[in-house]
C-alpha positions as semicolon CSV with decimal commas, in nm:
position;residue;x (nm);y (nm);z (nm)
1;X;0,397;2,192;-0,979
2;X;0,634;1,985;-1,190
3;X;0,897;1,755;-1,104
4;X;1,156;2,012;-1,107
5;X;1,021;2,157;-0,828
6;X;1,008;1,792;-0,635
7;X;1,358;1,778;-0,768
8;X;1,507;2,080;-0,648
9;X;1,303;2,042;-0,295
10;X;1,458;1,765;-0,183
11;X;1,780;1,827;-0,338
12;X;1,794;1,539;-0,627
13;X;1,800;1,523;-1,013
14;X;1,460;1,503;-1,209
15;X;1,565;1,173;-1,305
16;X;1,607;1,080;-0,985
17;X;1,239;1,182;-0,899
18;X;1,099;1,040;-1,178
19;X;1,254;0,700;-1,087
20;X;1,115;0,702;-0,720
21;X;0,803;0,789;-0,881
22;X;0,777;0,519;-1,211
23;X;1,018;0,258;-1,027
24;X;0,874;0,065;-1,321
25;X;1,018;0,264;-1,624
26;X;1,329;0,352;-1,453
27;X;1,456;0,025;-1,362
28;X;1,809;0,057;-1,430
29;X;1,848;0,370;-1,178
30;X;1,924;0,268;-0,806
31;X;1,811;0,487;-0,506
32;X;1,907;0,493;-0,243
33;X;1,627;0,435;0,071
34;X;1,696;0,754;0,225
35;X;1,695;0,932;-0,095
36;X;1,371;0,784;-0,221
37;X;1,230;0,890;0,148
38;X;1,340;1,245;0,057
39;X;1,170;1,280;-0,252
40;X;0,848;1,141;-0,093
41;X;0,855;1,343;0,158
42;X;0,910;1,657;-0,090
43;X;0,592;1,517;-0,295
44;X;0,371;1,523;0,024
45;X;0,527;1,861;0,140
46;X;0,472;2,059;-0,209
47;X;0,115;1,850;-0,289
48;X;0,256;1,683;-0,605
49;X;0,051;1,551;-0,824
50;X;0,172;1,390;-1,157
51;X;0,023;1,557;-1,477
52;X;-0,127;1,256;-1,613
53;X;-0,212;1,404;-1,955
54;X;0,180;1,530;-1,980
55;X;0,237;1,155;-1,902
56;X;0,038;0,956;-2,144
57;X;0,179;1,257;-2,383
58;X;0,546;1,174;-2,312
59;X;0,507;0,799;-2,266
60;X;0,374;0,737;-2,572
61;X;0,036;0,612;-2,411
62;X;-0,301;0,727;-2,514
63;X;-0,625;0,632;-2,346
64;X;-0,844;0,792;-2,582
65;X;-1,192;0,651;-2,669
66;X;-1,366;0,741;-2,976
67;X;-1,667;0,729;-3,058
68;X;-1,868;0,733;-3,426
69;X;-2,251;0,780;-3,488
């Protein structure tokens, strides 16, 4: 499940879903309440759950812990 699908459930852009999602990151898109209801409700209806290791791939972010002996 990625957020294509989200996307073409509830009849947005991926960039659209992925600012409803990480309002934080995407601060210069606007959405509209009513779309931002419709992606929601596509996440619950599909069981979407973000791919956190895609994320932390793609965002730059690592939470890696390493350990020497």
């Amino acid at each position: 499940m990625t957020q294509r699908d989200v996307a073409r459930a509830a009849g947005v852009s991926t960039a659209v879903v992925s600012a409803v999602l990480s309002p934080k990151k995407n601060s210069s898109i606007r959405v509209a309440p009513e779309t931002a209801q419709r992606v929601h409700e596509a996440v619950q209806r599909l069981g979407y759950v973000p791919n956190l290791v895609a994320r932390s791939l793609a965002g730059g972010e690592r939470k890696l812990l390493g350990v020497f002996t």
